[in-house]
C-alpha positions as CSV (number, residue, x, y, z in Angstrom):
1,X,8.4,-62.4,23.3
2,X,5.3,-61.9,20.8
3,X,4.9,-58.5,22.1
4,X,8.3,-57.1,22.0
5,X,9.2,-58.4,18.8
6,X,8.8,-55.5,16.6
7,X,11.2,-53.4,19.1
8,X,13.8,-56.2,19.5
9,X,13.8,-57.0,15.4
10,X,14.0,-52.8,14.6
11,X,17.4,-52.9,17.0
12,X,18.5,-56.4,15.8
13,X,18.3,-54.9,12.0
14,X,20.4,-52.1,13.4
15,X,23.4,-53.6,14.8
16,X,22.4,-53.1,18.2
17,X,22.7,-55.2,21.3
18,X,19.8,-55.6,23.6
19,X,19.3,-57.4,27.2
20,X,16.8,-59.4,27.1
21,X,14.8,-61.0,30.2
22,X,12.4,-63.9,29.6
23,X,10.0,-65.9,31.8
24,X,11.4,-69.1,31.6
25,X,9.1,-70.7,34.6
26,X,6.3,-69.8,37.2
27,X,5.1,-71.3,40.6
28,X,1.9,-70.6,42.7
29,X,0.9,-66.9,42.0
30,X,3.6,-65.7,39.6
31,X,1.9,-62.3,37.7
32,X,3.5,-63.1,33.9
33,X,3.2,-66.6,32.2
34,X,6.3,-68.4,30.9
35,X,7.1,-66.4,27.4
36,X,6.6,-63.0,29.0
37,X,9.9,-60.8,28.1
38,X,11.4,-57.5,29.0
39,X,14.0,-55.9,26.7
40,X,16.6,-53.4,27.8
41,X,17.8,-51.3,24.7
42,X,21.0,-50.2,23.4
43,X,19.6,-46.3,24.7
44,X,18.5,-47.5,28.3
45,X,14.7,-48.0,27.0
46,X,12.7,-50.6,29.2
47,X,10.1,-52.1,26.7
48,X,7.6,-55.4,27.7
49,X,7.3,-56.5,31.3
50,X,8.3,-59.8,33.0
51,X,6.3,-59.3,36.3
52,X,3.5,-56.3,35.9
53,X,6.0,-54.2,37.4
54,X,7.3,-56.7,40.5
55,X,10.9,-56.8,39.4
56,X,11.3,-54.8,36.9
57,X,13.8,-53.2,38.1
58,X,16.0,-55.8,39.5
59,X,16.0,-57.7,35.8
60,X,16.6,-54.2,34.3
61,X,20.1,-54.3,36.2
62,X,20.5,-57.6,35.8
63,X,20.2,-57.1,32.3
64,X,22.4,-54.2,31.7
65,X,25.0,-56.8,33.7
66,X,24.8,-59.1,31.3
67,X,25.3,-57.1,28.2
68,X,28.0,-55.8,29.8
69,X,29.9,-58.9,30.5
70,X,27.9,-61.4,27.8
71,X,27.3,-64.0,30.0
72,X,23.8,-65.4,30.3
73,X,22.0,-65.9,33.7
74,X,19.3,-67.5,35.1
75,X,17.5,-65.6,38.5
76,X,14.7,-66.6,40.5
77,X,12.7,-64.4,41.8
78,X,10.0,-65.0,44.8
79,X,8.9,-65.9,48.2
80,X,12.0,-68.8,48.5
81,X,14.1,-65.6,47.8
82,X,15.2,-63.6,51.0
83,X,15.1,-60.7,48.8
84,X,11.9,-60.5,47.4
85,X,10.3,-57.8,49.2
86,X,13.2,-56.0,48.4
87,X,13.0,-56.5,44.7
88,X,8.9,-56.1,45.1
89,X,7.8,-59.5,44.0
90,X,5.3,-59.8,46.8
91,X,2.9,-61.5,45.7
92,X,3.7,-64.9,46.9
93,X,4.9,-66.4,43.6
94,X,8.0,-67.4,42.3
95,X,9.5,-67.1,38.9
96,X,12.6,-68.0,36.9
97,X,13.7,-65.1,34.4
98,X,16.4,-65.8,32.0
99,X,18.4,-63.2,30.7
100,X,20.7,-62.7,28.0
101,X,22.2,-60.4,25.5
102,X,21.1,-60.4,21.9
103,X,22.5,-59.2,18.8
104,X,22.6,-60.4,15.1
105,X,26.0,-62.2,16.1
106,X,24.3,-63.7,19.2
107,X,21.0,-64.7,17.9
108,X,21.3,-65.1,13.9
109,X,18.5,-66.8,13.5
110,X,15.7,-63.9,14.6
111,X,14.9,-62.6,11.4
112,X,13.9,-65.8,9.6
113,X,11.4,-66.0,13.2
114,X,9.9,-63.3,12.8
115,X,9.1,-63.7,9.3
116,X,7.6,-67.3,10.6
117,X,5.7,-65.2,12.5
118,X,4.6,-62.9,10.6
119,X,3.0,-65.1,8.1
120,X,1.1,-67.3,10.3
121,X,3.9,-70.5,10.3
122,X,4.5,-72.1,13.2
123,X,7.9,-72.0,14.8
124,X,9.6,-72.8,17.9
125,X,12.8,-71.2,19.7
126,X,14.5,-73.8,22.2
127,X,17.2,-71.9,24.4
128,X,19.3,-73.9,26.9
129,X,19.0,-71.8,30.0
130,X,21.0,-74.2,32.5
131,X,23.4,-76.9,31.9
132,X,26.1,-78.0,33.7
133,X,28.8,-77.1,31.0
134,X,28.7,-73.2,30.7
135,X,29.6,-73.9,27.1
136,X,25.9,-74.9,26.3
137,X,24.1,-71.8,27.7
138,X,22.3,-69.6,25.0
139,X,22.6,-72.5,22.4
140,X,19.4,-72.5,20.3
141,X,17.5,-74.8,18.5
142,X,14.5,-73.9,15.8
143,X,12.1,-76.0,15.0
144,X,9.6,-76.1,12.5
145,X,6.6,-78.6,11.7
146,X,8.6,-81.7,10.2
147,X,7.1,-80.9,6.2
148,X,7.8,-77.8,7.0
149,X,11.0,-76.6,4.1
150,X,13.4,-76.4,6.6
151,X,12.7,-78.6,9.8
152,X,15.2,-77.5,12.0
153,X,18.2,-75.3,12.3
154,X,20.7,-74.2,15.4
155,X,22.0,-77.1,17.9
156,X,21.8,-77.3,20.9
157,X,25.2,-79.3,21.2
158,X,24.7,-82.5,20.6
159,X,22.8,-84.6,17.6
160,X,21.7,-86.4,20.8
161,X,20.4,-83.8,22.8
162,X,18.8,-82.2,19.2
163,X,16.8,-85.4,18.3
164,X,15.2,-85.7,21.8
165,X,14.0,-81.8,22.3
166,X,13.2,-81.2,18.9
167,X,10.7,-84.6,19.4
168,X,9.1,-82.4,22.4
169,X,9.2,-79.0,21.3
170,X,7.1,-79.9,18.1
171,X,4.4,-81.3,20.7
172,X,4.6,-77.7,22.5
173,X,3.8,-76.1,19.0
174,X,1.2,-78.2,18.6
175,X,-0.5,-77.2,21.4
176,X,1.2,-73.6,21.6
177,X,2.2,-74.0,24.9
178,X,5.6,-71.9,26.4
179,X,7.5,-74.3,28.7
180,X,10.9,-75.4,30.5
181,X,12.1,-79.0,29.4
182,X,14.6,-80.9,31.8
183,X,17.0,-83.6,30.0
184,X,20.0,-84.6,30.9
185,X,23.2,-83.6,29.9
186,X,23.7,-84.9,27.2
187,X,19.9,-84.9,26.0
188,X,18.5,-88.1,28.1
189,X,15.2,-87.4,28.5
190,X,15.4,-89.2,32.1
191,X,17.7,-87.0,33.3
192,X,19.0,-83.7,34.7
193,X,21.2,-80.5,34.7
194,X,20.0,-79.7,31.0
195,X,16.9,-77.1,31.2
196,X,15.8,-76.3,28.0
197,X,12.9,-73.3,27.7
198,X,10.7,-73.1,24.6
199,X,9.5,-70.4,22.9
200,X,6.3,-71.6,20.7
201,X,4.8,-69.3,18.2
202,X,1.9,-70.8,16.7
203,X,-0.8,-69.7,15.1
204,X,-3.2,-67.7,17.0
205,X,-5.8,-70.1,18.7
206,X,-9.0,-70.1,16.7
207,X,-12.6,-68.9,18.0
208,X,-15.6,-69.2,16.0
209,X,-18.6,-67.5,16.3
210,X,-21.7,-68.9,14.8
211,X,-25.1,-65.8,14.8
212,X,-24.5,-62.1,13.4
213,X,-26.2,-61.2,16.3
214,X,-25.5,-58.0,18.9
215,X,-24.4,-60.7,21.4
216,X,-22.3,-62.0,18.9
217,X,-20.4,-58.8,18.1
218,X,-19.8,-58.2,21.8
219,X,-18.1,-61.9,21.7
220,X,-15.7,-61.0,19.0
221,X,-14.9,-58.0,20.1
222,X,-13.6,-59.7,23.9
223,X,-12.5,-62.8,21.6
224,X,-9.9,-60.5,19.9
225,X,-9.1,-59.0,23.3
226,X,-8.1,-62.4,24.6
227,X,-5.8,-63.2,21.7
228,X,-7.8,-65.2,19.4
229,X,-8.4,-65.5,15.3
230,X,-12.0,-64.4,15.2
231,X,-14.2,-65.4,12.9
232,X,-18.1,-64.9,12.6
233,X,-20.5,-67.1,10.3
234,X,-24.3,-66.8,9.8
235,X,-25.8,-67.8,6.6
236,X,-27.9,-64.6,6.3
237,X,-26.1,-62.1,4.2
238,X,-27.4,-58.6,5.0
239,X,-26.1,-59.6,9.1
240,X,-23.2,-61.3,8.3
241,X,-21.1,-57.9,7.2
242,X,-17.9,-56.7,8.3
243,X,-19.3,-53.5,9.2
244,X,-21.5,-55.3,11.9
245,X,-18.2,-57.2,13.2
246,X,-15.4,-55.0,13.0
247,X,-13.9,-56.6,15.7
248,X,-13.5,-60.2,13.7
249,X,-11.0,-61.3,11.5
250,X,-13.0,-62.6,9.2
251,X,-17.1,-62.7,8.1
252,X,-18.3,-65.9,6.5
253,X,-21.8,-66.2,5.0
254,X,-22.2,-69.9,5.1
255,X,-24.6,-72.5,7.0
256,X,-22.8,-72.6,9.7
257,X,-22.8,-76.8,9.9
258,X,-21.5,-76.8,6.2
259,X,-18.8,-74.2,7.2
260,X,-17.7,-76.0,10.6
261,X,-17.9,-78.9,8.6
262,X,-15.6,-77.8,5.9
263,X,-13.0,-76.1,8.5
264,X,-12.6,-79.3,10.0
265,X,-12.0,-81.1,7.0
266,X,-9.4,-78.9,6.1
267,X,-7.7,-79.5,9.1
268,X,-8.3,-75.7,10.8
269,X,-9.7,-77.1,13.8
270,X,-7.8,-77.9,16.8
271,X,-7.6,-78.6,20.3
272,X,-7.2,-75.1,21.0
273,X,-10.7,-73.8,19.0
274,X,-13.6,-72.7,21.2
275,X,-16.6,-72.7,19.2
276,X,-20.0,-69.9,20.2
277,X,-23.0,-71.1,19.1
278,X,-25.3,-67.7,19.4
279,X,-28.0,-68.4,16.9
280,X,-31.0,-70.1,19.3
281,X,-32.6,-70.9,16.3
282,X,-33.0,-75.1,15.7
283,X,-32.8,-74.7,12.4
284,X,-29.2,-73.3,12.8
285,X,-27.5,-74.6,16.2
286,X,-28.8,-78.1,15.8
287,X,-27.3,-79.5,12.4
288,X,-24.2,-77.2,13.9
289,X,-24.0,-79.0,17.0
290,X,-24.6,-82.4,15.6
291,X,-21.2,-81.2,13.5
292,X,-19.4,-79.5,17.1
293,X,-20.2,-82.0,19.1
294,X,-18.5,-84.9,16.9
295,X,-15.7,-83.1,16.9
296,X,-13.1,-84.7,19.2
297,X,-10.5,-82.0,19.6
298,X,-11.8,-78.7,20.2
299,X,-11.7,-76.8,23.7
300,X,-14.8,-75.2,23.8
301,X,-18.2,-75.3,22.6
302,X,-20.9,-73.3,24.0
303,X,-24.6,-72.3,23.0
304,X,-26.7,-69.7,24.2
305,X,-30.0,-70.0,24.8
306,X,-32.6,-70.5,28.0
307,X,-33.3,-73.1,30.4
308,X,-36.1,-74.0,28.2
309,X,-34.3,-73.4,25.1
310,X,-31.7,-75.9,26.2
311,X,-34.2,-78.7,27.1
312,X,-35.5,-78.0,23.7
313,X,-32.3,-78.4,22.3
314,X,-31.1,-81.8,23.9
315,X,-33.9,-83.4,22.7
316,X,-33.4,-82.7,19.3
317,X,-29.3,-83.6,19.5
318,X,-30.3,-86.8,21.4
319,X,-33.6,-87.4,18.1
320,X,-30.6,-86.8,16.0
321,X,-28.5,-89.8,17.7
322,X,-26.1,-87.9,20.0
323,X,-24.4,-89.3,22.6
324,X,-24.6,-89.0,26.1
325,X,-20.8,-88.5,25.9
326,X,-20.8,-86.1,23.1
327,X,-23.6,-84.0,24.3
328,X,-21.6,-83.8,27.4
329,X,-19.3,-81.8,25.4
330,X,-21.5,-79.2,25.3
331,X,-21.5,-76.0,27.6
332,X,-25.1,-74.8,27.7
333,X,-26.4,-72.2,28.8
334,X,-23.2,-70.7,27.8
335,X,-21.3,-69.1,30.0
336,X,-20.7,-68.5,34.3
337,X,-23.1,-67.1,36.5
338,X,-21.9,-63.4,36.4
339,X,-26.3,-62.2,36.7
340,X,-25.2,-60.9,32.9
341,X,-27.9,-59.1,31.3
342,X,-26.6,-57.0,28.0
343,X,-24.3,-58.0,25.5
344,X,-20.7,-56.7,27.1
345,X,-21.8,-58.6,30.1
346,X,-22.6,-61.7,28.8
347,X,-19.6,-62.0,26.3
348,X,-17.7,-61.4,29.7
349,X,-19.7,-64.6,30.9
350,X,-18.8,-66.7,28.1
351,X,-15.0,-65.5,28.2
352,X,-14.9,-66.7,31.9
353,X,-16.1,-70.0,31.2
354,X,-13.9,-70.3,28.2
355,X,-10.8,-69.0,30.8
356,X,-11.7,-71.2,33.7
357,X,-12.1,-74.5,31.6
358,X,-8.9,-73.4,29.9
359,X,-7.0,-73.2,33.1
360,X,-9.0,-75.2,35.6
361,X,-10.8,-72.9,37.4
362,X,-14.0,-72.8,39.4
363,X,-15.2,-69.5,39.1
364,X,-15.8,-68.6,42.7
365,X,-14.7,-65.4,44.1
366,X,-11.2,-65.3,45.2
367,X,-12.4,-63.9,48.6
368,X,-14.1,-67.1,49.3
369,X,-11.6,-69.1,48.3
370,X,-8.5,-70.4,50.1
371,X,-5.2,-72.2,48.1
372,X,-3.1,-70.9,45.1
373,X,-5.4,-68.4,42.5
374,X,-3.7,-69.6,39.5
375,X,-4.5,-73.5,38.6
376,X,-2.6,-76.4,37.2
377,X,-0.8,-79.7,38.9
378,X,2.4,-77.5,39.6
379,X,0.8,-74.7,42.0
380,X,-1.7,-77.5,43.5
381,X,2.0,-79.6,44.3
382,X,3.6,-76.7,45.5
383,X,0.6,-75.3,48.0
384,X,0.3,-79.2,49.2
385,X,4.0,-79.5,50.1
């Protein structure tokens, strides 16, 4: 919904009613994640995109349907679907797309989101999108980090059913994950006939970028692409400039141990931060690494440098008391085989790595490759059964 917001809040503010389709759940080679969102406006605008132009037009329909009538419905969409090459959803996935209609009467709560969002506090929208009592459908739950001023607001129905997916849903913002929760009715976590999907808007994930180098400013810039809070440290002040960078969010001039170190301790580093370590210089990326690779919780951390340069490196972690285990954190030479040569290419190189650990992939060509192309225990259960 990130990227629609601005649209869906300017109608909201205005009275209007819009249809809005949402991602709810994927399986096998589904083209949007859970999260993705289409809105139909109160003028017959199409804004956002559920499937990269699969379906849009059957959820556009459906959509206007359910303004229409108000009720909320939940359509799957795919190769189980006798359909699909008639909606144009051919490429082998499956998707489940919820669809309602919003308006300030349906969905009060959107403005007081948005401003979460908008300043960087984490929040989480928990719709019930199938339940065996049409009663509960579109029922919503926020929920906030538990010091947060206001915890929790909305109900899904029950104090029951509250308690239990408010529990979950705070582990999803954690993590800022998008996903579809099954309880049952009543909220039982071991049962069914309750789905509940969850909207997570956390802060964006954190990449840090450690050498005001060329390299480095190619990084950023594909960093920024992919959706992350960019920031670039070096403790030399005449390359460490915004002008050099103006793809980062922000420039620190710092050592960049001390300033690792500090983030950390301030609790800014999480299991979502991928860490660059560009510099090739021992007098930088060792006291750094001896920080990174203490660090327990982050996703990433890379360092560039040669075959030689990486020998070199080792040496000095393991001098400094490393661990076999922590230096296996370490991703070095950074980045895939791609045969990268400039600095586009090789911040392309790095991204992939960062991508395929992300998501479990292998980086092989597709084209070599048989099974499902996007990774995880779901698609690998599905193309086994």
């Amino acid at each position: 919904m990130r990227e629609v917001l601005p649209e869906l809040l300017s109608w909201w503010k205005a009275g209007e009613t819009i249809g809005v389709g949402t991602v709810v759940a994927t399986f096998q080679s589904a083209p949007r994640p859970p999260g993705a969102s289409m809105l139909v406006g109160p003028g017959g605008e199409a804004v956002g995109s559920v499937s990269g132009g699969c379906v849009e037009g059957a959820v556009y329909e459906l959509a206007e349907s359910v303004v229409a009538s108000g009720d909320p419905v939940l359509q799957r969409y795919g190769i189980s679907d006798e359909d699909a090459f008639s909606v144009g959803l051919t490429c082998g996935g499956i998707m489940d797309v919820y669809v309602e209609k919003v308006n300030r009467s349906t969905f009060p709560e959107l403005a007081d989101i948005a401003d979460d969002i908008e300043n960087d506090r984490p929040v989480a929208v928990a719709t019930v999108v199938a339940h065996p009592d049409p009663e509960w459908l579109g029922r919503r739950l926020v929920v906030r980090p538990e010091d947060a001023e206001v915890p929790r607001t909305g109900s899904l129905g029950s104090e029951r059913a509250d308690h239990s997916v408010a529990d979950d849903v705070r582990g999803l913002l954690a993590a800022g994950r998008n996903e579809t929760l099954t309880y049952g009715p009543d909220g039982e976590r071991r049962g069914e006939g309750m789905r509940v999907f969850v909207w997570s808007f956390a802060p964006a994930a954190r990449m840090l970028v450690f050498g005001a180098i060329d390299f480095a400013a190619a990084v950023a810039k594909i960093g920024k692409f992919l959706g992350y809070h960019v920031t670039v440290c070096d403790a030399r002040p005449v390359f460490a400039t915004h002008s050099r960078f103006p793809s980062a969010d922000t420039v620190v001039v710092d050592w960049p141990h001390r300033y690792l170190k500090a983030e950390d301790e301030a609790g800014r580093i999480d299991d979502r931060t991928v860490l660059c370590v560009l510099t090739h210089d021992p007098k930088f990326d060792v006291p750094l690494l001896e920080v990174a690779l203490r660090l327990p919780h982050v996703a990433y951390t890379g360092a560039m440098g040669s075959r030689r340069t990486h020998e070199d490196r080792l040496a000095r972690l393991q001098e400094a008391g490393l661990t076999e285990e922590e230096l296996a954190r370490l991703s070095s030479p950074i980045g895939l085989d791609l045969g990268a040569r400039t600095p586009e290419e090789t911040a392309v190189s790095i991204a992939a790595e960062i991508i395929a650990l992300r998501w479990g992939g292998r980086g092989e060509r597709l084209t070599e490759v048989a099974g499902p192309i996007h990774h995880g225990t779901l698609a690998a259960a599905l193309e086994d059964a």
